[in-house]
Each structure stands twice: as C-alpha cells, then as structure tokens.
PyMOL Python script that loads the backbone (N, CA, C, O; Angstrom):
from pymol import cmd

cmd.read_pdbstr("""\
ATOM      1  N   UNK A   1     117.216 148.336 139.244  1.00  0.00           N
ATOM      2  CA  UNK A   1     116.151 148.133 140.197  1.00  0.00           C
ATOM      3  C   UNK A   1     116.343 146.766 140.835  1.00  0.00           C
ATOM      4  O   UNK A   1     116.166 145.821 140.066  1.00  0.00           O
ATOM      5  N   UNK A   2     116.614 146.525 141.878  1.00  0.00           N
ATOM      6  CA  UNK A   2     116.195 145.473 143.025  1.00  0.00           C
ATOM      7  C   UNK A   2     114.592 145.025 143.435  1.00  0.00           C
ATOM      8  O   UNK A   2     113.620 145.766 143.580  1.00  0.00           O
ATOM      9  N   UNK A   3     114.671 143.689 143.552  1.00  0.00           N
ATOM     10  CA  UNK A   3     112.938 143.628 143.819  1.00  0.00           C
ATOM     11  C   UNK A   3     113.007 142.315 144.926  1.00  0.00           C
ATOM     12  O   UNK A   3     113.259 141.195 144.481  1.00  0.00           O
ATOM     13  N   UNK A   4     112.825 142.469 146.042  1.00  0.00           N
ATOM     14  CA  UNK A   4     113.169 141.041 147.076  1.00  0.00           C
ATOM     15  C   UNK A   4     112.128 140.134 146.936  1.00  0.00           C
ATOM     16  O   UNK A   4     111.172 140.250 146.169  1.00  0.00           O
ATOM     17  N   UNK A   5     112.300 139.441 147.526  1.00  0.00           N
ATOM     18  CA  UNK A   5     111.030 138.123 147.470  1.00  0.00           C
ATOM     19  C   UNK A   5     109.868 138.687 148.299  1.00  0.00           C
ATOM     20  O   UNK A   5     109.622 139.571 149.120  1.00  0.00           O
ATOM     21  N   UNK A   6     109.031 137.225 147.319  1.00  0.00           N
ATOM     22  CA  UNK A   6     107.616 138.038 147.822  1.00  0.00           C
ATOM     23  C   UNK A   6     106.981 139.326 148.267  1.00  0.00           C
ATOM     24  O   UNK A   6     106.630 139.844 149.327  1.00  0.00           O
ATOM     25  N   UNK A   7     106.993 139.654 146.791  1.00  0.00           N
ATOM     26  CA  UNK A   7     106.653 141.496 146.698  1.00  0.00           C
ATOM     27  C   UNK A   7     105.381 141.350 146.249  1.00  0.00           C
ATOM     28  O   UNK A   7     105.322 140.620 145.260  1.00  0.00           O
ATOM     29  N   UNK A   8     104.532 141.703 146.554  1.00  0.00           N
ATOM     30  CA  UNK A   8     103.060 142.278 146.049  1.00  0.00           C
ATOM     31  C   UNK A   8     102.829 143.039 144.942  1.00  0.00           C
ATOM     32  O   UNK A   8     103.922 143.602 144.874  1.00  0.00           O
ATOM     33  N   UNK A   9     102.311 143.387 144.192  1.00  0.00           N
ATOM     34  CA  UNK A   9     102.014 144.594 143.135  1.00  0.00           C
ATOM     35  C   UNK A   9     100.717 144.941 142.877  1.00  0.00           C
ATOM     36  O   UNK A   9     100.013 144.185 142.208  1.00  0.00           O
ATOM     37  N   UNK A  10     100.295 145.977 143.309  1.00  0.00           N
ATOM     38  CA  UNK A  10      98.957 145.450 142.776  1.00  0.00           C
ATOM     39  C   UNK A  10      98.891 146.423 141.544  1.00  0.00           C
ATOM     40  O   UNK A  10      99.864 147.085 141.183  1.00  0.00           O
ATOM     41  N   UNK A  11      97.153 146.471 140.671  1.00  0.00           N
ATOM     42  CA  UNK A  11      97.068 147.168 138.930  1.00  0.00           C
ATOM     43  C   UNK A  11      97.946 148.746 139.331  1.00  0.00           C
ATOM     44  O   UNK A  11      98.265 149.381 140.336  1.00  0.00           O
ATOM     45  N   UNK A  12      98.032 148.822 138.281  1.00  0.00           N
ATOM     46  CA  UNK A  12      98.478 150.196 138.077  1.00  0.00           C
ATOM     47  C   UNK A  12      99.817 150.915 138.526  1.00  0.00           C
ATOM     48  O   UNK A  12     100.304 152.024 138.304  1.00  0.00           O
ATOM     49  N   UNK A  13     100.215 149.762 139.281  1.00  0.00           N
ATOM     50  CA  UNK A  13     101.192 150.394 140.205  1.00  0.00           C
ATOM     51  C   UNK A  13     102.508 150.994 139.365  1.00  0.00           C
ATOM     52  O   UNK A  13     102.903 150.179 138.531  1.00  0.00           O
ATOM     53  N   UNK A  14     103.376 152.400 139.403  1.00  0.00           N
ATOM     54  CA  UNK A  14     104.057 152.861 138.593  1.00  0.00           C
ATOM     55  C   UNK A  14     105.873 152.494 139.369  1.00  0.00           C
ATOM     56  O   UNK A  14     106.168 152.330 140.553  1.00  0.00           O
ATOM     57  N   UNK A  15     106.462 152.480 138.552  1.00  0.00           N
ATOM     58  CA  UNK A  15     108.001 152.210 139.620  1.00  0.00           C
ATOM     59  C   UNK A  15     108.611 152.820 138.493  1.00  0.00           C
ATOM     60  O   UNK A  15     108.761 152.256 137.410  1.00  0.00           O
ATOM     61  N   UNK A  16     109.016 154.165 138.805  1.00  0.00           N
ATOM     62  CA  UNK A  16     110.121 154.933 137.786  1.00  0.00           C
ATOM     63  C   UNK A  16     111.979 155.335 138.406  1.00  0.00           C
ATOM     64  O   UNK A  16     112.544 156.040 139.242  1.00  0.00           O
ATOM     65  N   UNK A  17     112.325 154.286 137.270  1.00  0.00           N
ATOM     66  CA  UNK A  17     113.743 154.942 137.979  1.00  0.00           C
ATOM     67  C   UNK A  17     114.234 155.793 136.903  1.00  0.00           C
ATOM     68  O   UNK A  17     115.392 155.944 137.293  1.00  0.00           O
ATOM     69  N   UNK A  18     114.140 156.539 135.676  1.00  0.00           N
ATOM     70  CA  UNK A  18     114.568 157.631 134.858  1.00  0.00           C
ATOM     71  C   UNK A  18     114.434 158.856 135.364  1.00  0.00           C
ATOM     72  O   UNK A  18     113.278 159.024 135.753  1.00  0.00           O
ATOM     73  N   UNK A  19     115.414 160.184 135.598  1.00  0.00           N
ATOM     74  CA  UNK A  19     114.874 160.993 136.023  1.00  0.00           C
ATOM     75  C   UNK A  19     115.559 161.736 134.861  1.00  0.00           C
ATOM     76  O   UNK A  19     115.951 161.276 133.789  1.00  0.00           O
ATOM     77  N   UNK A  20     115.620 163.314 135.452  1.00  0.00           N
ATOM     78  CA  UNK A  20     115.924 164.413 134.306  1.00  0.00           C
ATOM     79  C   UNK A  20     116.663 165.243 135.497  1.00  0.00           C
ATOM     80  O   UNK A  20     116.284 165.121 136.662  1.00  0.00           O
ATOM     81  N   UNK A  21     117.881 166.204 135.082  1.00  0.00           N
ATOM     82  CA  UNK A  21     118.442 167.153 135.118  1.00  0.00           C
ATOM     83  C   UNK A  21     117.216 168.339 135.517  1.00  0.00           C
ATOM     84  O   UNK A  21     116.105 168.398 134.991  1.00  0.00           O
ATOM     85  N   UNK A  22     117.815 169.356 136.716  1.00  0.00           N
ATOM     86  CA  UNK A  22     116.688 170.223 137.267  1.00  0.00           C
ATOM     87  C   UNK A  22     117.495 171.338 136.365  1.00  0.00           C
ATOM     88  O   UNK A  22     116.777 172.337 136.310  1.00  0.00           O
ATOM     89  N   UNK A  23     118.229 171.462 135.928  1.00  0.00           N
ATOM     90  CA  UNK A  23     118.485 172.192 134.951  1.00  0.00           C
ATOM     91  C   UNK A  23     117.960 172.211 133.900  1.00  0.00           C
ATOM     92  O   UNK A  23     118.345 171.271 133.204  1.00  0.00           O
ATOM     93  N   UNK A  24     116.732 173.294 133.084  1.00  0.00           N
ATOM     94  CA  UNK A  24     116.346 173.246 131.975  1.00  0.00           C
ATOM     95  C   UNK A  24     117.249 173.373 130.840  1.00  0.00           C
ATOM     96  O   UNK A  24     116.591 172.976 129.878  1.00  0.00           O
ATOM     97  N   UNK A  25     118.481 173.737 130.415  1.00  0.00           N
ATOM     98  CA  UNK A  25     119.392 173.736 129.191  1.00  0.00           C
ATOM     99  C   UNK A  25     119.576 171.836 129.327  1.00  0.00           C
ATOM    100  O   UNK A  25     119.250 170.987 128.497  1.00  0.00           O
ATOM    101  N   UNK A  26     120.003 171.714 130.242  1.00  0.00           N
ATOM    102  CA  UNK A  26     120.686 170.346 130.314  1.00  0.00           C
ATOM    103  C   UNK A  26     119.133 169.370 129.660  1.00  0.00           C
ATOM    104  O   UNK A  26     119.039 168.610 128.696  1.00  0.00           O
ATOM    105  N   UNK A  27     118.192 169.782 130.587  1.00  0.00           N
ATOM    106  CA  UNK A  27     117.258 169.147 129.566  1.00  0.00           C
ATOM    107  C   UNK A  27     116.939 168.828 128.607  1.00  0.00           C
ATOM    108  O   UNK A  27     116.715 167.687 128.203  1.00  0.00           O
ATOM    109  N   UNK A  28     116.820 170.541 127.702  1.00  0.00           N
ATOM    110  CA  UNK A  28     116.705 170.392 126.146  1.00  0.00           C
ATOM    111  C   UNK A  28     117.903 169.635 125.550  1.00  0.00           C
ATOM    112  O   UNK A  28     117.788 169.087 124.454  1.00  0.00           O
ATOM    113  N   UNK A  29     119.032 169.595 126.238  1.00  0.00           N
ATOM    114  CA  UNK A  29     119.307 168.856 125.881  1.00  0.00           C
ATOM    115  C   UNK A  29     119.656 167.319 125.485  1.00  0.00           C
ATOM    116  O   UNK A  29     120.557 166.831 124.803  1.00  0.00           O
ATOM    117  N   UNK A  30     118.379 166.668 126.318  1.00  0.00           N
ATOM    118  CA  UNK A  30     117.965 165.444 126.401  1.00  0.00           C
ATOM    119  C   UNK A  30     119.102 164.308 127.100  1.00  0.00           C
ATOM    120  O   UNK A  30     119.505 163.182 126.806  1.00  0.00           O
ATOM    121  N   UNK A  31     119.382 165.408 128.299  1.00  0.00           N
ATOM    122  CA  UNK A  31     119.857 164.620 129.391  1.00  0.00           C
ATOM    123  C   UNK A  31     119.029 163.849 130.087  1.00  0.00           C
ATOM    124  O   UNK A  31     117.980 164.387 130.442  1.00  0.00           O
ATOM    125  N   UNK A  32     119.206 162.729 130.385  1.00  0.00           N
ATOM    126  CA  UNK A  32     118.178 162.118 131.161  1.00  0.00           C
ATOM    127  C   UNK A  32     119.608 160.882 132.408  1.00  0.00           C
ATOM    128  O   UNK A  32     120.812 160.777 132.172  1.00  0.00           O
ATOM    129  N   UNK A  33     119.180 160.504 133.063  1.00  0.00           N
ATOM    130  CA  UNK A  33     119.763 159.378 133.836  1.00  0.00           C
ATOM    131  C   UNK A  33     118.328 158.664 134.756  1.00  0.00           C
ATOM    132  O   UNK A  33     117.158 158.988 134.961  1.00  0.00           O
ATOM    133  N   UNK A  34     119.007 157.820 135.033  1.00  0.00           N
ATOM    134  CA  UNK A  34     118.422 156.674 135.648  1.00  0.00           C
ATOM    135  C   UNK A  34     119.113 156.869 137.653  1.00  0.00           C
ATOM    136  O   UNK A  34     120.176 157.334 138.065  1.00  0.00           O
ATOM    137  N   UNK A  35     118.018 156.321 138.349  1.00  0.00           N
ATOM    138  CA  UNK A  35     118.277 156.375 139.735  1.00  0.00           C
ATOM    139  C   UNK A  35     118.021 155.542 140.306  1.00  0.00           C
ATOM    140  O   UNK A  35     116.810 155.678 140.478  1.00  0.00           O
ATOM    141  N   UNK A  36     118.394 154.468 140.892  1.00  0.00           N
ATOM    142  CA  UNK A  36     118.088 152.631 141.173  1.00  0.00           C
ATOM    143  C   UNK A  36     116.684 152.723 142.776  1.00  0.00           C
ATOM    144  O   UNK A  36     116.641 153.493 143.734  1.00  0.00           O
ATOM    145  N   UNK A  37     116.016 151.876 142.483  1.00  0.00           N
ATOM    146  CA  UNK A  37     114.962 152.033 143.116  1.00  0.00           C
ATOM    147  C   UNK A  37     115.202 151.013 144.063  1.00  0.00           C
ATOM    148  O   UNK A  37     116.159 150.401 143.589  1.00  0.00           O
ATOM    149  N   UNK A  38     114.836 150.396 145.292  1.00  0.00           N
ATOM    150  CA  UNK A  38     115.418 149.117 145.838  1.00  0.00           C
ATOM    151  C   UNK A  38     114.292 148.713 146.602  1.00  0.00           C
ATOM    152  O   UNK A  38     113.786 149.559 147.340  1.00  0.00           O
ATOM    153  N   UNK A  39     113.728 147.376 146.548  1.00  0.00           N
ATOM    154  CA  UNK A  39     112.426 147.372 147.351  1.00  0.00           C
ATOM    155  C   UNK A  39     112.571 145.854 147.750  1.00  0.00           C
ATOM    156  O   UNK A  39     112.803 144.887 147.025  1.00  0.00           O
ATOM    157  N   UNK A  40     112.308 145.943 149.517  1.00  0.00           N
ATOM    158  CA  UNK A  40     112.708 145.007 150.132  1.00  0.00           C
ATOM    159  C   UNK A  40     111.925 143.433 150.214  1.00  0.00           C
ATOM    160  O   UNK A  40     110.832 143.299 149.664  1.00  0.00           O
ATOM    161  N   UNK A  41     112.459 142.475 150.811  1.00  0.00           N
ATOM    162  CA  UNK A  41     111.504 140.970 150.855  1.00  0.00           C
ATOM    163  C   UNK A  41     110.270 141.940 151.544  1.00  0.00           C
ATOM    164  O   UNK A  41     110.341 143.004 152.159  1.00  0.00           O
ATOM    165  N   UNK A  42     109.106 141.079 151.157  1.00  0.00           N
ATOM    166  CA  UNK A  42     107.535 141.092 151.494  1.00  0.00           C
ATOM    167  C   UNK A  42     106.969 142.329 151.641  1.00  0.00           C
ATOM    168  O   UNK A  42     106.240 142.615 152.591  1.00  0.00           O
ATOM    169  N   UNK A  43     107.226 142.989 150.864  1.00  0.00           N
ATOM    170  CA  UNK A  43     106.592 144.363 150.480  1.00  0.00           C
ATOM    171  C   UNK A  43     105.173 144.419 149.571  1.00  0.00           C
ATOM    172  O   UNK A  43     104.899 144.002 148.446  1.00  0.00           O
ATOM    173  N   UNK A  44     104.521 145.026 150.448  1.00  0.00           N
ATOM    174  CA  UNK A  44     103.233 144.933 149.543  1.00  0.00           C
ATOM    175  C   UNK A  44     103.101 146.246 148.514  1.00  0.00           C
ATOM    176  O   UNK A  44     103.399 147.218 149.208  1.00  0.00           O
ATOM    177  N   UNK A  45     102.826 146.633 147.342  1.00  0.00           N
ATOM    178  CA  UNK A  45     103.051 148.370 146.768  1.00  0.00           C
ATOM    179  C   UNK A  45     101.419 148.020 146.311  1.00  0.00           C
ATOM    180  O   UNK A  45     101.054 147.127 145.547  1.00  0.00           O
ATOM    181  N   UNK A  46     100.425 149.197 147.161  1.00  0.00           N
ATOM    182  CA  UNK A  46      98.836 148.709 146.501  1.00  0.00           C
ATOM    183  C   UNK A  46      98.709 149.336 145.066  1.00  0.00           C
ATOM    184  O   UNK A  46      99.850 149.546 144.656  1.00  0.00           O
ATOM    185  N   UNK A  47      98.354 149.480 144.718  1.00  0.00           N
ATOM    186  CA  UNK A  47      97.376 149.992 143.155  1.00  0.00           C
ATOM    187  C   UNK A  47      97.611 150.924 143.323  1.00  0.00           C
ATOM    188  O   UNK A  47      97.543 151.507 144.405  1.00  0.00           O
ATOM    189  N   UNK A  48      98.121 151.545 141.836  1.00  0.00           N
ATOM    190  CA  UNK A  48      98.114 152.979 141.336  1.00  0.00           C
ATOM    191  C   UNK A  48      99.357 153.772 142.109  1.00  0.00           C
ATOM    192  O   UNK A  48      99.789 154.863 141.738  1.00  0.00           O
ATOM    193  N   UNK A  49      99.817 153.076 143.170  1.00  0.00           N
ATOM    194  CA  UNK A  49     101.122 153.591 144.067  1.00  0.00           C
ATOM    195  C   UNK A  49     101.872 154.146 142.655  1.00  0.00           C
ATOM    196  O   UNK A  49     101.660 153.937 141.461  1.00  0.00           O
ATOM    197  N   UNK A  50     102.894 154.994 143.430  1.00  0.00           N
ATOM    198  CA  UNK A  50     103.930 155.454 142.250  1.00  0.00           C
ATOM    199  C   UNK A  50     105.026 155.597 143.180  1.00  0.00           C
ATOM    200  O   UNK A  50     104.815 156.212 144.226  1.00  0.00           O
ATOM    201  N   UNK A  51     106.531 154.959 142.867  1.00  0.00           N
ATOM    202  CA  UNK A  51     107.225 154.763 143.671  1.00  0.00           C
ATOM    203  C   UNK A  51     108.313 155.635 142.790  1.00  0.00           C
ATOM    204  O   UNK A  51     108.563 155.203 141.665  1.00  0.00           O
ATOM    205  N   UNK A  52     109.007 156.896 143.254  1.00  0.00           N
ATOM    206  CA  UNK A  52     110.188 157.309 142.170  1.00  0.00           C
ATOM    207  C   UNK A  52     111.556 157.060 142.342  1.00  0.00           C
ATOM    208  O   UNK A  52     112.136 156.504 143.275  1.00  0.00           O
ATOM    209  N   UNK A  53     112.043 157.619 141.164  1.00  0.00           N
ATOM    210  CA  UNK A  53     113.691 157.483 141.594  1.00  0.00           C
ATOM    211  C   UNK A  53     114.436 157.806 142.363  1.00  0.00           C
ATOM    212  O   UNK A  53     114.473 158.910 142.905  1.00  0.00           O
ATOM    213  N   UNK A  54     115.309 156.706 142.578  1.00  0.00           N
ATOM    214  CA  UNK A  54     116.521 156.882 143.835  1.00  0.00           C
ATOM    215  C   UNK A  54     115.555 155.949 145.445  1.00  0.00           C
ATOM    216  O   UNK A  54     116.049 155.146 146.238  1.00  0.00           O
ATOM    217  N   UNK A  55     114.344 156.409 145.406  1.00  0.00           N
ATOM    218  CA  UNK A  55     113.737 155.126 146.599  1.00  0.00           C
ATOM    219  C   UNK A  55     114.124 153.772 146.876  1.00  0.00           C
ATOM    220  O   UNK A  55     114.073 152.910 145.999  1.00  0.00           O
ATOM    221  N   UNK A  56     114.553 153.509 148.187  1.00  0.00           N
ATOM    222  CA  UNK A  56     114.540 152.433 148.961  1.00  0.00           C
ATOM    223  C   UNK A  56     113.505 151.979 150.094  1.00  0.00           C
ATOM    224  O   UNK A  56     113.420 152.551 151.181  1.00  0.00           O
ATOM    225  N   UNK A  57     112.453 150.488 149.571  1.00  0.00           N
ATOM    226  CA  UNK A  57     111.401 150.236 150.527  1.00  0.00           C
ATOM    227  C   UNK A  57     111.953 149.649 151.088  1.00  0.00           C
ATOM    228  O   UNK A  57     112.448 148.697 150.485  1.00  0.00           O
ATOM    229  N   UNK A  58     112.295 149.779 152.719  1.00  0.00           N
ATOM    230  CA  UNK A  58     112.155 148.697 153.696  1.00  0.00           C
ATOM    231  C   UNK A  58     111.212 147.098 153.757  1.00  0.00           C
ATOM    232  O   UNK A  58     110.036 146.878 153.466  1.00  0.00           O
ATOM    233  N   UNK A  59     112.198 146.255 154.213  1.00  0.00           N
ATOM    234  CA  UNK A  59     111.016 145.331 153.867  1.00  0.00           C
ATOM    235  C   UNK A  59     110.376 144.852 155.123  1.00  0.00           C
ATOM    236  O   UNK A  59     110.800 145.047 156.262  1.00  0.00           O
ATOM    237  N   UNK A  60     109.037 144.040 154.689  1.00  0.00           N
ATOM    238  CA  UNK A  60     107.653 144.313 155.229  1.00  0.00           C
ATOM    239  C   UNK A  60     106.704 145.486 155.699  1.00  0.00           C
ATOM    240  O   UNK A  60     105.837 145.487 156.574  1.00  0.00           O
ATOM    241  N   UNK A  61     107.204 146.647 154.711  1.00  0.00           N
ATOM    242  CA  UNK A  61     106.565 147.729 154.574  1.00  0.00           C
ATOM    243  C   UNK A  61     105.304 147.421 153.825  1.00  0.00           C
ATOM    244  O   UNK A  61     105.127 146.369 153.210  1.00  0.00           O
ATOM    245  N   UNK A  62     104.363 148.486 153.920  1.00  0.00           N
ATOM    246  CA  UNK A  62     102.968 148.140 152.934  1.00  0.00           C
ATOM    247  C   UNK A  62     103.043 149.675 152.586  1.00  0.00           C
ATOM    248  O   UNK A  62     103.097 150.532 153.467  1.00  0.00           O
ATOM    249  N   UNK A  63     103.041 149.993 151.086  1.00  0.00           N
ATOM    250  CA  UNK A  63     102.726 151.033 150.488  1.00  0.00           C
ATOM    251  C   UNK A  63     101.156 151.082 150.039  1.00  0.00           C
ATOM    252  O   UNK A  63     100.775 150.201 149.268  1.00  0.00           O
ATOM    253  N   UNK A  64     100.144 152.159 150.524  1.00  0.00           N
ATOM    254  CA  UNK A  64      99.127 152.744 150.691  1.00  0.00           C
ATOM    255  C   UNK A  64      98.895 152.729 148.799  1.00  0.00           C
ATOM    256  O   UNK A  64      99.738 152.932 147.924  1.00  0.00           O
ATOM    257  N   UNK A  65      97.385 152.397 148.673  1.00  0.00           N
ATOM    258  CA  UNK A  65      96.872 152.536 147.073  1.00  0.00           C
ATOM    259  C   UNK A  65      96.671 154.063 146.851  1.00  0.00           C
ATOM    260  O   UNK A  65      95.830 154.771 147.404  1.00  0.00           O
ATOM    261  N   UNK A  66      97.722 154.480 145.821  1.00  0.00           N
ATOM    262  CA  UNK A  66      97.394 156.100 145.130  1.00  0.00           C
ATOM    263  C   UNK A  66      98.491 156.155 146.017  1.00  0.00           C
ATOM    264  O   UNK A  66      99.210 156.717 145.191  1.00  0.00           O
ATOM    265  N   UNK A  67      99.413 156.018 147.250  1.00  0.00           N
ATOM    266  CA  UNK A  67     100.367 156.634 147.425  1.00  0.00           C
ATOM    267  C   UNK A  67     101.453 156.880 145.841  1.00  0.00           C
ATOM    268  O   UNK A  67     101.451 156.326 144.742  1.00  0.00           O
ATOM    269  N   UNK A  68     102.558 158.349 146.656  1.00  0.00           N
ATOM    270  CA  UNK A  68     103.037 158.996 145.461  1.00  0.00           C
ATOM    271  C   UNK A  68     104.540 158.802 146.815  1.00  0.00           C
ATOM    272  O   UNK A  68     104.549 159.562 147.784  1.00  0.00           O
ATOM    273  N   UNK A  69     105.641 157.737 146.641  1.00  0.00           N
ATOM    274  CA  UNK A  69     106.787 157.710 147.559  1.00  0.00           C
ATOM    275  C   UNK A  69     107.692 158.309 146.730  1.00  0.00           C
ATOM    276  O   UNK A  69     107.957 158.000 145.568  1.00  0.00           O
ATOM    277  N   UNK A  70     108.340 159.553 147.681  1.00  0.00           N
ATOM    278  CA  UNK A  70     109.679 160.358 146.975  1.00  0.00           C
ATOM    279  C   UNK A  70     110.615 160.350 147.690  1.00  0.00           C
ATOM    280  O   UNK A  70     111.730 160.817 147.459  1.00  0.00           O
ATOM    281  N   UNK A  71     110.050 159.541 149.107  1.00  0.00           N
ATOM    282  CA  UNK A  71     111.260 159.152 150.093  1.00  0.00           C
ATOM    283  C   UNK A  71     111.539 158.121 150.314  1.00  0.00           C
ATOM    284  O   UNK A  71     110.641 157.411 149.863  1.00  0.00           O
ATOM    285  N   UNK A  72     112.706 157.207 151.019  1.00  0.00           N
ATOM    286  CA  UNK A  72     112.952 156.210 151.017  1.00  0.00           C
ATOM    287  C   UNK A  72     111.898 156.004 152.737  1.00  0.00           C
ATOM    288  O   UNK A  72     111.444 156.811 153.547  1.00  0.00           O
ATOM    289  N   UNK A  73     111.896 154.581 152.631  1.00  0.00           N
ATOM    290  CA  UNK A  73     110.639 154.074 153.432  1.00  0.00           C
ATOM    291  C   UNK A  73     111.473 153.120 154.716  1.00  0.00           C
ATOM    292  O   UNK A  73     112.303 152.266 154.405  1.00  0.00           O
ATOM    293  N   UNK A  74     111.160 153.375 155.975  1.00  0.00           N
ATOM    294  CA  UNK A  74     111.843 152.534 156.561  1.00  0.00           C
ATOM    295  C   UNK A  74     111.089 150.991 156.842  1.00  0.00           C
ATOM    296  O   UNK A  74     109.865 150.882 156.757  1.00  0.00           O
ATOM    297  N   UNK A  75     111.862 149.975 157.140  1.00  0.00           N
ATOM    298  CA  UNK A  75     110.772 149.062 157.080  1.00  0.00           C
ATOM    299  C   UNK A  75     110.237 148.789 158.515  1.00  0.00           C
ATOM    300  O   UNK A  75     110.526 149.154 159.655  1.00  0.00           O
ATOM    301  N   UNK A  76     109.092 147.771 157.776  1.00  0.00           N
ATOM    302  CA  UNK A  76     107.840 147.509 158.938  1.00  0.00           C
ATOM    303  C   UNK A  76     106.740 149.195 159.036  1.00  0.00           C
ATOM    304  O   UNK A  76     105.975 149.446 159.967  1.00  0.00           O
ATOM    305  N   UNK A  77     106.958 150.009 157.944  1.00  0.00           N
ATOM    306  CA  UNK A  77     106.223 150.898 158.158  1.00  0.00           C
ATOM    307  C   UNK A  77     104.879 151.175 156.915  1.00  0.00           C
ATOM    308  O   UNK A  77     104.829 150.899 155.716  1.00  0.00           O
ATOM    309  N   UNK A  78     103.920 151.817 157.815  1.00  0.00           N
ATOM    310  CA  UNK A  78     103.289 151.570 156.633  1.00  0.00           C
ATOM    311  C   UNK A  78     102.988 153.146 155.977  1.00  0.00           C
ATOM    312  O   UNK A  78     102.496 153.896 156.820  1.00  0.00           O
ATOM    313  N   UNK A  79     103.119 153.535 155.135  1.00  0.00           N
ATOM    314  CA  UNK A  79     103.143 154.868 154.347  1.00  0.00           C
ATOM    315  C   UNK A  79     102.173 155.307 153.344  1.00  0.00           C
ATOM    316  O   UNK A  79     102.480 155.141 152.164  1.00  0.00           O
ATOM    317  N   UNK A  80     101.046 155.843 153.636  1.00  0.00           N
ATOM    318  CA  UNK A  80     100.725 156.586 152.489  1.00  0.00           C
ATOM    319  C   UNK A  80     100.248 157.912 152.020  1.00  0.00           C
ATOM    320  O   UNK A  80     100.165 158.546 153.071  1.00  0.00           O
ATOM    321  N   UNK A  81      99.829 158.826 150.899  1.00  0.00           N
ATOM    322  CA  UNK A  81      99.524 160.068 150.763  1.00  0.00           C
ATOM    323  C   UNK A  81     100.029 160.212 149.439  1.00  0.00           C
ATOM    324  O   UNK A  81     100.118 159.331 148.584  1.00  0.00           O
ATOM    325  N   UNK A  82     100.380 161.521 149.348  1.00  0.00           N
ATOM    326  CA  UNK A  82     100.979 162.190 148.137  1.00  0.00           C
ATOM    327  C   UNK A  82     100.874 163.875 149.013  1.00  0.00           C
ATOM    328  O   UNK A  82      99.980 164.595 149.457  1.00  0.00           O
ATOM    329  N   UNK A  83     102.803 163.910 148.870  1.00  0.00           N
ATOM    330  CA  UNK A  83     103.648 162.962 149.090  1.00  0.00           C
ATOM    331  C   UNK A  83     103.531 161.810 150.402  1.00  0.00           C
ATOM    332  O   UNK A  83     103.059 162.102 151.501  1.00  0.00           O
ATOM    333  N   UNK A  84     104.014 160.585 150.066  1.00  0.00           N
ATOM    334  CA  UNK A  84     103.840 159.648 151.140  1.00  0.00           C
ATOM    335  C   UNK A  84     104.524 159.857 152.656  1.00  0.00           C
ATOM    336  O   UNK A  84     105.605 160.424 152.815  1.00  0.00           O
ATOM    337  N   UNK A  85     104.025 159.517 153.321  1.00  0.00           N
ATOM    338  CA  UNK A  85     104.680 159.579 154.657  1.00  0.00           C
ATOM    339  C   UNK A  85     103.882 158.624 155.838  1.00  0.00           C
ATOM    340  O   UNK A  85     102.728 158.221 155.700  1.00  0.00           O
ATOM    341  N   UNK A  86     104.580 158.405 156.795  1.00  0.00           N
ATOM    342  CA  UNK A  86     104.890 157.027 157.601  1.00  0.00           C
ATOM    343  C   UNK A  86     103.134 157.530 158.408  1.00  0.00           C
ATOM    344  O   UNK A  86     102.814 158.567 158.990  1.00  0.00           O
ATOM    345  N   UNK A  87     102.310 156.242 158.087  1.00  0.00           N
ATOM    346  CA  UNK A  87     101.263 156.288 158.681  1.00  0.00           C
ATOM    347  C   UNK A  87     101.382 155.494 160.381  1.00  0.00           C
ATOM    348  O   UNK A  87     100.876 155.840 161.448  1.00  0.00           O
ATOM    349  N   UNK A  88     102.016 154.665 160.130  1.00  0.00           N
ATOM    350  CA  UNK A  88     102.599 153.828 161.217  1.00  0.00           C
ATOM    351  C   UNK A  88     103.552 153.208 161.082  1.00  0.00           C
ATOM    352  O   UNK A  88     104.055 152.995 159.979  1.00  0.00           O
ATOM    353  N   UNK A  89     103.972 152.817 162.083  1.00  0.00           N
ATOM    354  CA  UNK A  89     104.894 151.408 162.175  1.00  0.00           C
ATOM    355  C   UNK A  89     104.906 150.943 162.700  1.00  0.00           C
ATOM    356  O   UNK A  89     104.910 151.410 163.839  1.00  0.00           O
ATOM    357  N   UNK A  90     104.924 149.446 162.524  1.00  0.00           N
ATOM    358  CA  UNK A  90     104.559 147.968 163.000  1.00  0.00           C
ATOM    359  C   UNK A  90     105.412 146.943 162.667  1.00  0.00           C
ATOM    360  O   UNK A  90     105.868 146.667 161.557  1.00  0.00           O
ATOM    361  N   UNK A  91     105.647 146.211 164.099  1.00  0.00           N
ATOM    362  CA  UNK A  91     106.470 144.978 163.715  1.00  0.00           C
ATOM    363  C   UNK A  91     105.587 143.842 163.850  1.00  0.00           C
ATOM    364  O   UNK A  91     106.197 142.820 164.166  1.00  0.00           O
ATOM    365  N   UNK A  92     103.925 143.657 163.662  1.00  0.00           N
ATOM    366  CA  UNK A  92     102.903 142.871 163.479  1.00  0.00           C
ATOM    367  C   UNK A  92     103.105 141.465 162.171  1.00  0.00           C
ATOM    368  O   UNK A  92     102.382 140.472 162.084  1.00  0.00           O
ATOM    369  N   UNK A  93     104.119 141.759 161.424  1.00  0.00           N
ATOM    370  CA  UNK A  93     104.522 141.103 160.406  1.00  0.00           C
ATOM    371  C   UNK A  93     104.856 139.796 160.411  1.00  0.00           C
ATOM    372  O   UNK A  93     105.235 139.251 159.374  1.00  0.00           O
TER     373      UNK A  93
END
""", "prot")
cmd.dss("prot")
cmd.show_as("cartoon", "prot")
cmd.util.cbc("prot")
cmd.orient("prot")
C-alpha cells in the first residue's frame, strides 16, 4: 500500500488490500493474495469509506463518508455511493 502526503482519514475508514480467488476449490483451499492499493498526495477518505483491493486514488480526490470504492478514482474527483462513482470533478483544489 502507498499513502501520499497529507491524506485525511477519517473513524472507521476500511482500506483492504487481501483478496481471495473467485474460485471456490482454490478457496477452501485457503488461497488468499494481496492487491496494492495506491492513494494519492491530499486525499481526503471520509468515515466508514471502504476502499478495496487493487484501487488507485487520484490525488486531491475526496472520497464520500460510507462510500464502498471498487474502482480506481481519477483525481480532483469527488466520488461517492456504494458502489462509488464520480459525483464530480473539480480542479477547485
């Protein structure tokens, strides 16, 4: 995981880079890997956000509180939902 300067976090916020095999045998068999997450200078991620594996935040993006990101984020945008997606974008920064 990458984390640029001056990143925000706010409570709760989740950042998972472990994932699992979509194959159920491979499962049981307690395959697991990891997927690098990358999140850019001055990114804000609000509360309770959940950011997953393999994501890249653009930086001076603002991730939305309770957003759920499964895509990578371009920056200066601001994103939220479940799944997240680009509410705007702004170069106001």
């Amino acid at each position: 995981m990458t984390i640029g300067s001056l990143v925000l976090v706010g409570p709760n916020a989740q950042i998972y880079t472990a994932s699992h095999p979509l194959d159920a045998g491979k499962r049981r068999q307690g395959v697991e890997f990891g997927k690098p997450i990358i999140i850019g200078d001055d990114v804000w991620i609000g509360g309770s956000a959940v950011i997953c594996p393999g994501v890249t935040i653009g930086e001076k993006s603002i991730i939305a509180a309770g957003a759920v990101v499964t895509k990578d984020v371009p920056p200066f945008a601001i994103v939220g939902g479940n799944p997240a997606r680009v509410i705007r974008e702004t170069s106001e920064f």
